[in-house]
C-alpha positions in Angstrom: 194.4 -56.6 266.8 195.5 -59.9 266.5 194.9 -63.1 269.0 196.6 -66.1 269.8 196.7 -68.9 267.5 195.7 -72.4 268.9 199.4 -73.2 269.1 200.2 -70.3 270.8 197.2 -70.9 273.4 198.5 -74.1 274.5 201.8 -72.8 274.7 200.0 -70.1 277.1 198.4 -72.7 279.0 201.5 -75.0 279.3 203.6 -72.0 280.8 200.6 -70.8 283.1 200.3 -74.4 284.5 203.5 -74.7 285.1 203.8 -71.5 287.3 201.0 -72.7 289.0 202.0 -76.1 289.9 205.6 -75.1 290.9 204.0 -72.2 293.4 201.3 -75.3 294.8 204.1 -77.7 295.0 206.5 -75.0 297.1 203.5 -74.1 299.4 203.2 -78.3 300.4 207.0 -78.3 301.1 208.9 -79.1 297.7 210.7 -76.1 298.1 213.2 -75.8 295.0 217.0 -75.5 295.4 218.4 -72.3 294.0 221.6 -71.7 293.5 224.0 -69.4 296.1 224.4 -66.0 294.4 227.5 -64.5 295.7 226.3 -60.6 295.6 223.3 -61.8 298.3 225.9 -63.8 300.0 228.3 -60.6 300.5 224.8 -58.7 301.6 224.7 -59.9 304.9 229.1 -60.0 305.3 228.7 -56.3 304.4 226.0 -55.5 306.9 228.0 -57.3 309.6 230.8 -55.1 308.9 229.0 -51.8 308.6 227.7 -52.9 312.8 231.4 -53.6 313.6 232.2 -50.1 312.8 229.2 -48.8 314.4 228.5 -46.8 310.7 225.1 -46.9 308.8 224.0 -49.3 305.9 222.6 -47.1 302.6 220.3 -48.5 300.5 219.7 -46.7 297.3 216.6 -47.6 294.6 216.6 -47.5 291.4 214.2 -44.9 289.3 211.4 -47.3 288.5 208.0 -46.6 289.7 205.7 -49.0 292.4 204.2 -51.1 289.1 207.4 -52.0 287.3 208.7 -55.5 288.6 212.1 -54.0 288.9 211.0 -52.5 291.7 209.2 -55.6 293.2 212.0 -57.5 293.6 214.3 -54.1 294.9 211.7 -54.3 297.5 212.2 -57.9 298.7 216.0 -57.2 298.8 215.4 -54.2 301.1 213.1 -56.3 303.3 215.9 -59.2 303.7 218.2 -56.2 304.1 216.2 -54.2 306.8 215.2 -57.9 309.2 219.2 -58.2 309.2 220.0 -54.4 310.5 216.9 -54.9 313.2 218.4 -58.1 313.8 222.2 -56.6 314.5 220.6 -53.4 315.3 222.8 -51.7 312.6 221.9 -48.2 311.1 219.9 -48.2 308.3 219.1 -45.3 305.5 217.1 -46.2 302.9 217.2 -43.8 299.7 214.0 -43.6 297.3 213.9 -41.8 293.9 210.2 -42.1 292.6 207.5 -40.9 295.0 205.2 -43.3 294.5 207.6 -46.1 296.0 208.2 -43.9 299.0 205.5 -45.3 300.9 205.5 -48.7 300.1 209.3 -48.6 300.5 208.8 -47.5 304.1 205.9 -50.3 305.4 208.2 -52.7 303.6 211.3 -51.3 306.2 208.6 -51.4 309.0 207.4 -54.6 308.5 210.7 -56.0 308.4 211.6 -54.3 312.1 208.1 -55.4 313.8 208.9 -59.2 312.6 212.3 -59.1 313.8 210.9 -57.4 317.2 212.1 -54.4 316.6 209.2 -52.2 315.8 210.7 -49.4 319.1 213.6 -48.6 316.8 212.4 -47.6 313.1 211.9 -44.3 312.5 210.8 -43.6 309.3 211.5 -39.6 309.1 215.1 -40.7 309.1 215.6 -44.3 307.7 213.3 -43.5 304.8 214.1 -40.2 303.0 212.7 -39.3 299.7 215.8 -37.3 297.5 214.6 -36.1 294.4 212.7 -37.8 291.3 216.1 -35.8 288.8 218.7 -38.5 288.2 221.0 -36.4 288.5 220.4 -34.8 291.9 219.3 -38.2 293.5 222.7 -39.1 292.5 224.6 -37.1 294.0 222.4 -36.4 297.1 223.0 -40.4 297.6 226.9 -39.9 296.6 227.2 -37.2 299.6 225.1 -39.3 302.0 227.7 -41.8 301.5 230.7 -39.8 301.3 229.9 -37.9 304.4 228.3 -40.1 306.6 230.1 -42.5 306.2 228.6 -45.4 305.4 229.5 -48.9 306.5 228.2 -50.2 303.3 226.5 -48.8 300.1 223.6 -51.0 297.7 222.3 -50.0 295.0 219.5 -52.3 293.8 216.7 -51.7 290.8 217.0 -50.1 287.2 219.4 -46.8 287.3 220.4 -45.1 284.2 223.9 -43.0 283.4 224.2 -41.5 287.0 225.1 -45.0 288.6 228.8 -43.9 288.2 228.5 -40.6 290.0 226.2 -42.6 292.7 228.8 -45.1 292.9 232.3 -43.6 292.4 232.8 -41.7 295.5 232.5 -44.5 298.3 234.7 -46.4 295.8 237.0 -43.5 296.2 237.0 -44.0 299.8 236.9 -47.8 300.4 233.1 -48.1 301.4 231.6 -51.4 300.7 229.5 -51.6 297.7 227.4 -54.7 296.6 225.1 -53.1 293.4 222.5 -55.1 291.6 220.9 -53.8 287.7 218.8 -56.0 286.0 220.1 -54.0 282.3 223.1 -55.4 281.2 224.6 -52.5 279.4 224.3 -50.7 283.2 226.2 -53.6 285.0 230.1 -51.9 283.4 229.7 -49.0 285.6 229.2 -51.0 289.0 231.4 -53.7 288.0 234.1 -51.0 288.0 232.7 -49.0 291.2 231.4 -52.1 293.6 233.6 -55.3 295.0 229.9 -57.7 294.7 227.7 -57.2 291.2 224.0 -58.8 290.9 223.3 -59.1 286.8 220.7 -59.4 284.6 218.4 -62.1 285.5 220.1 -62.8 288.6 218.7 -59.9 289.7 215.1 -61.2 289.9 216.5 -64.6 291.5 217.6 -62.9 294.0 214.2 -61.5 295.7 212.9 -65.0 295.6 216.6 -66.4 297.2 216.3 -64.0 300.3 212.6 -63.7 300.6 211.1 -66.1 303.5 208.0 -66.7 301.0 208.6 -70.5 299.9 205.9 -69.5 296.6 208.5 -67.4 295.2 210.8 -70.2 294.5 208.4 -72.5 293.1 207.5 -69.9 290.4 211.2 -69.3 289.7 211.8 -72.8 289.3 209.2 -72.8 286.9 210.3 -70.2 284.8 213.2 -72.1 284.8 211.6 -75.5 283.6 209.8 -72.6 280.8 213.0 -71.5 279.5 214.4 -75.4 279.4 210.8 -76.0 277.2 211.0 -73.3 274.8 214.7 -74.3 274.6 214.0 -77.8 273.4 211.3 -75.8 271.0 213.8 -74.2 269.2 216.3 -77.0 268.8 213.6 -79.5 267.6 212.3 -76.5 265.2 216.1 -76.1 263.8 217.0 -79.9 263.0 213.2 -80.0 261.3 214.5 -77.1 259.0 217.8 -78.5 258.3 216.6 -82.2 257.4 216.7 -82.5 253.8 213.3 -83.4 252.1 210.6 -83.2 253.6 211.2 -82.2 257.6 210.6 -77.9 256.4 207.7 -78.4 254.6 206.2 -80.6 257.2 207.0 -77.9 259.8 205.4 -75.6 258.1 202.5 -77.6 257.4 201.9 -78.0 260.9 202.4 -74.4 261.8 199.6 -73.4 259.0 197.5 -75.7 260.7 197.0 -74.5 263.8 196.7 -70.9 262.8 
């Protein structure tokens, strides 16, 4: 098994400080500016018009189990999406495809009901439903749900595999209001076609620390930001060392044999 070098160590300790600082700093107040992301925008637009037409809001997960961090951050979109239907007392069904999330899925819906006041109204035998763990047949139980319902709105947040089109392609068919989110790029073509509002790739995760009211998570996403921007500068400082003629390689190298 091998360990970290010394250079890597620092590097450990640089990043893990960081985190640190930028969740200590959001708890005193700094809390960091993040950018609107138009698919969270359109959330609450789409929730407004699904309570206009008096017609449910579906919520469908992705297959991920309770300990992949996929499913974290589905789980703090579902909370901002269950405090705004107890807040315009809208309908809402929330679909779950591993059993394991099941439960935490529904203290996350009744958490968000009790803080918005609204604790009389959730009932979990029917806002909560566990379909089936089979891709295929949570797909298409999901598909009818919204076909036959119907919905006001359909979102589909968390890691789904090739059944997101026939999850998806049916309340396209009919005009519902779709708003999907996939942290897998190669996944995002098939709701880009099916949805009006797409979350990708690392937007994805932004977008449970934008919505949630937990001022921490920001901090840490700004400094995985200010990670990125250091590793960045890494690289480009590594590439001009390598491309200076004489001795800028060898004294790169030098340095890297030293610390290992």
């Amino acid at each position: 098994m091998e360990h970290a070098d010394a250079l890597m160590a620092i590097l450990m300790g640089v990043m893990g400080a960081a985190i640190v600082i930028g969740f200590w700093r959001a708890r005193r107040g700094h809390v960091p500016y993040v950018r609107r992301i138009a698919g969270i925008v359109a959330i609450e637009r789409a929730v407004e018009r699904a309570t206009e037409m008096g017609r449910p809001i579906v919520f469908g997960m992705g297959w991920t189990d309770i300990q992949a961090i996929e499913t974290h951050a589905c789980l703090l979109i579902l909370a901002h999406v269950a405090r705004l239907a107890a807040r315009m007392q809208t309908p809402l069904i929330v679909l779950v495809r591993p059993g394991n999330v099941f439960p935490v899925a529904e203290e996350v819906v009744r958490q968000a009901y009790t803080a918005e006041g609204a604790a009389d109204r959730f009932d979990p035998k029917e806002q909560v439903r566990f379909l089936s763990e089979d891709s295929v047949v949570y797909a298409m139980g999901l598909a009818r749900l919204v076909e036959e319902t119907p919905a006001g709105c359909a979102l589909f947040f968390g890691a789904f595999d090739f059944s997101s089109l026939l999850m998806a392609e049916p309340g396209a068919r009919i005009g519902v209001l779709q708003i999907a989110g996939d942290p897998t790029l190669w996944q995002m073509p098939f709701f880009v076609c099916s949805c009006d509002h797409t979350i990708m790739g690392e937007e994805y995760y932004a977008a449970g620390a934008y919505v949630s009211p937990d001022p921490g998570l920001r901090g840490t996403l700004r400094s995985q930001d200010v990670i990125k921007v250091v590793f960045a500068g890494l690289i480009l400082v590594g590439v001009l060392l390598m491309l200076l003629p004489g001795g800028g390689a060898n004294w790169l190298v030098e340095l890297l044999r030293h610390y290992k």
